[in-house]
KOLDRENPA-564236 format. One record per residue (C-alpha): residue in one letter; x, y, z. Coordinates in nm, 3 decimals, always signed. Layout:
# residues N
A; X; Y; Z
...
***
This chain:
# residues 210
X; -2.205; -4.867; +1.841
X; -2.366; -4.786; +1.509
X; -2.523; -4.442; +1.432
X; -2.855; -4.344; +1.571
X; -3.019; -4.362; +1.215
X; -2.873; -4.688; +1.167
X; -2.992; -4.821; +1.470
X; -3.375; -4.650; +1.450
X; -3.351; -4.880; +1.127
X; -3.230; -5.152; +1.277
X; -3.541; -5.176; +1.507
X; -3.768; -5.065; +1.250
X; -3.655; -5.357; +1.067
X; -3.627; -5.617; +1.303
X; -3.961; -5.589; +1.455
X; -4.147; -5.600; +1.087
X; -3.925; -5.909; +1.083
X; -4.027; -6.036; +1.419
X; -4.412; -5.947; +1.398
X; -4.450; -6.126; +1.038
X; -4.595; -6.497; +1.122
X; -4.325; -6.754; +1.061
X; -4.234; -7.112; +1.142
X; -4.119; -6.985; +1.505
X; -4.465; -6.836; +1.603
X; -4.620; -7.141; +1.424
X; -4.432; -7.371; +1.636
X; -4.513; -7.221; +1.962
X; -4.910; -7.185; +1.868
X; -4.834; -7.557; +1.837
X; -4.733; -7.654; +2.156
X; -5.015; -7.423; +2.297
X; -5.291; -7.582; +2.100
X; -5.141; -7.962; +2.202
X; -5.007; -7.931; +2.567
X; -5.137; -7.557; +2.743
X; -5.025; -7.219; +2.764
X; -4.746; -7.264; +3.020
X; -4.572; -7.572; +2.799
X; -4.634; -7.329; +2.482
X; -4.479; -7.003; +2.730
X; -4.187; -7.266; +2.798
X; -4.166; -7.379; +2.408
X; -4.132; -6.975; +2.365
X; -3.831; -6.998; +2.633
X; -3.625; -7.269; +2.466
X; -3.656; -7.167; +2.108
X; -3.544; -6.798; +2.237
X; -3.263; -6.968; +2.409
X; -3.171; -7.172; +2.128
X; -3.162; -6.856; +1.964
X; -2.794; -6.763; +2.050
X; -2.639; -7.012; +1.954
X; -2.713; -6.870; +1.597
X; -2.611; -6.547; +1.794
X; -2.253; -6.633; +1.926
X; -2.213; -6.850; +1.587
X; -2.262; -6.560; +1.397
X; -2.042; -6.360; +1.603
X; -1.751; -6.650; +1.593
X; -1.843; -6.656; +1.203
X; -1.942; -6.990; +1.190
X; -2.207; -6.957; +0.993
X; -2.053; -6.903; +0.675
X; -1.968; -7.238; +0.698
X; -2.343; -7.306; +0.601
X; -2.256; -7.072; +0.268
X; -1.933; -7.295; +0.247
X; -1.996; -7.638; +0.291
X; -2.435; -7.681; +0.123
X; -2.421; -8.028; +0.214
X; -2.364; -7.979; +0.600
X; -2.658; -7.730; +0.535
X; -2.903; -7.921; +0.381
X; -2.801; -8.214; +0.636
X; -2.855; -7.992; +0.956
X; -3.189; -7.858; +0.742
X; -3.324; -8.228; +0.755
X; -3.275; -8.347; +1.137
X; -3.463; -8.067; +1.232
X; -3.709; -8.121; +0.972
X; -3.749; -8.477; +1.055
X; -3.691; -8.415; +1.470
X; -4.028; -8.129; +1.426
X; -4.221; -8.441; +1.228
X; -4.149; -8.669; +1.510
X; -4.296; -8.442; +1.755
X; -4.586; -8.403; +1.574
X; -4.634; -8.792; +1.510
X; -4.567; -8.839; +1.874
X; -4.854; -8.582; +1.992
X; -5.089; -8.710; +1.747
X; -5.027; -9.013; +1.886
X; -5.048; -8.960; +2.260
X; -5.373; -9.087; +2.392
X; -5.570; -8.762; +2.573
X; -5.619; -8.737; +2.949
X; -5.902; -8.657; +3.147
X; -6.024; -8.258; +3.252
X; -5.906; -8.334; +3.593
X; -5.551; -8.378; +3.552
X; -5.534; -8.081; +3.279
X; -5.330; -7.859; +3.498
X; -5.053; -8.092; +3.604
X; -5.076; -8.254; +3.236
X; -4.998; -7.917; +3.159
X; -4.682; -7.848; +3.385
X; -4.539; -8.176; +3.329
X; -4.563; -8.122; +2.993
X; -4.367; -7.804; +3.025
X; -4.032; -7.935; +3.013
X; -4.031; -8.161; +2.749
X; -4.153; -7.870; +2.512
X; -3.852; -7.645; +2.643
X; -3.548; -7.911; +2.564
X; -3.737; -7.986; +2.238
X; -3.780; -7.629; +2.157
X; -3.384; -7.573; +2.248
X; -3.298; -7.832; +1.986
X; -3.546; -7.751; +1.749
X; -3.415; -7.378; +1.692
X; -3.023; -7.547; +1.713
X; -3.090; -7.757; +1.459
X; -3.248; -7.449; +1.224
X; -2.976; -7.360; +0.991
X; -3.227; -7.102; +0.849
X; -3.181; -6.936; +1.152
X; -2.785; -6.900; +1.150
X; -2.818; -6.771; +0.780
X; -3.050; -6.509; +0.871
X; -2.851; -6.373; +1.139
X; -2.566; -6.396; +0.924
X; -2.748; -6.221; +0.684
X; -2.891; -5.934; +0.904
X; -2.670; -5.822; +1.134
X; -2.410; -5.679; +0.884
X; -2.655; -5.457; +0.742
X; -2.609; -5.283; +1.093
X; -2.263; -5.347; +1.194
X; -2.040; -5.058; +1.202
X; -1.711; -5.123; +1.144
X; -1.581; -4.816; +1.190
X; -1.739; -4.777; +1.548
X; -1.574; -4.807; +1.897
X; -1.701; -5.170; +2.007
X; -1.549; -5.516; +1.852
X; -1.746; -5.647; +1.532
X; -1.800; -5.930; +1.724
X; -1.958; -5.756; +2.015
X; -2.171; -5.536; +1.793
X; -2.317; -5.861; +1.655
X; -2.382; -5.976; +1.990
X; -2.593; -5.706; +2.119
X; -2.756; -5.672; +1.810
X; -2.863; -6.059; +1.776
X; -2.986; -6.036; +2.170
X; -3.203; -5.752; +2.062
X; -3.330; -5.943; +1.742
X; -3.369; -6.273; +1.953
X; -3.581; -6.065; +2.224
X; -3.794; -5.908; +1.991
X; -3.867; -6.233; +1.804
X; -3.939; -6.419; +2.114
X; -4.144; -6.091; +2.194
X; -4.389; -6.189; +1.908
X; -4.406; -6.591; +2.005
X; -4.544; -6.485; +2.358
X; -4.775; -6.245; +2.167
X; -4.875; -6.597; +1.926
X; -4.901; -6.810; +2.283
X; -5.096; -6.588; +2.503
X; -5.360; -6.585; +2.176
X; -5.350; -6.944; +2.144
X; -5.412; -7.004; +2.472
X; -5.711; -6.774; +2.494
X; -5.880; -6.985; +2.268
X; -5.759; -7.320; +2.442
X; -5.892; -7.171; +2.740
X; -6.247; -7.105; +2.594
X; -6.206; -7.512; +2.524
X; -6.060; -7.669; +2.851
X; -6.401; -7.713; +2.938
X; -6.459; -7.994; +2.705
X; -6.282; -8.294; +2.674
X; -6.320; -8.379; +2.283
X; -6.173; -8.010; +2.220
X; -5.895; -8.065; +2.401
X; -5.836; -8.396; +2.189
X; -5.858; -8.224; +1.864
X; -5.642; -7.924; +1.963
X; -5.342; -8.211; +2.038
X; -5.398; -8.323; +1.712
X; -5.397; -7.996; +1.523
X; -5.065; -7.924; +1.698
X; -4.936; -8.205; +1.630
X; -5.032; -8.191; +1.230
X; -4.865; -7.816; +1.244
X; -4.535; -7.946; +1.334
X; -4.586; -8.234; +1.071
X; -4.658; -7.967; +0.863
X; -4.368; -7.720; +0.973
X; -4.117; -8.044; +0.942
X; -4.213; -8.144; +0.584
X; -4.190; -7.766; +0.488
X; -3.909; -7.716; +0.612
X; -3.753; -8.047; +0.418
X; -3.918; -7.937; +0.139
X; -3.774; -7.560; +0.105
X; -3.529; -7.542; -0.148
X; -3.285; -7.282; +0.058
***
């Protein structure tokens, strides 16, 4: 593995990385503030799953085929940014449901949020760069494990520490909601604001030039 002062780095790093608000703690607030903590602890689940696939891809290399090939880039770039706009459209859409149910509402709403999270962070191409982009700043080549392992176990350690900080962003998010369940019109506009953050988070994302 690499040296100890590269890895004390390496976590240094990664968790002023992890703990700086992006599009992934953004997302998860979202699903908090539309369908409940558990669906936005479950949204937290899938996009941390989905997050090694950019792990192993990295590892296999096939990332630089993002570097390679800008179209395939900018094409993978725009279904997700147009899959996050649909979700938001769909949950500003979605007609509210009484106090009552708010607790199964919740849990049923759990699993859609963790496939859609899965494909959301697959279909992040900004997400294979960076980890493309990272991890060789800490590989050692010269060490006694396979590059390809090294990126392995680092990415898992990146990919828990960034999911780290979107269960720190739901748990706060759902304090608030919880403050709210109470009334019926706050629940309401809390689906809506979710669903005009991952509008927002789709057109962004479109809209970023790399």
């Amino acid at each position: 593995m690499p040296s100890t002062e590269l890895l004390i780095a390496f976590f240094a790093t990664t968790a002023i990385f992890a703990y700086i608000p992006g599009p992934a703690m953004l997302y998860a607030a979202a699903q908090t503030m539309a369908r409940g903590r558990w669906s936005g602890l479950t949204a937290a689940l899938g996009i941390h799953l989905g997050g090694y696939f950019h792990v192993f891809a990295a590892a296999a290399g096939l990332s630089v085929l993002f570097h390679a090939v800008p179209p395939l880039y900018m094409a993978v770039k725009l279904i997700g940014a147009l899959y996050l706009i649909w979700l938001g459209v769909s949950l500003l859409r979605k007609r509210g449901d009484g106090d009552r149910a708010m607790p199964a509402i919740e849990r049923k709403s759990a699993r859609p949020a963790f496939f859609e999270s899965i494909t959301v962070e697959v279909l992040n191409p900004k997400t294979a760069i960076f980890f493309m982009a990272f991890l060789p700043q800490f590989i050692d080549a010269s060490a006694g494990f396979p590059v390809w392992l090294q990126f392995v176990v680092l990415g898992t350690i990146v990919n828990l520490m960034f999911s780290s900080a979107d269960i720190v962003c739901v748990l706060l998010a759902g304090m608030v909601i919880a403050r709210l369940k109470r009334s019926s019109r706050a629940q309401r506009i809390m689906q809506r604001a979710g669903g005009a953050v991952l509008i927002g988070l789709g057109v962004h994302v479109a809209l970023q030039k790399s």
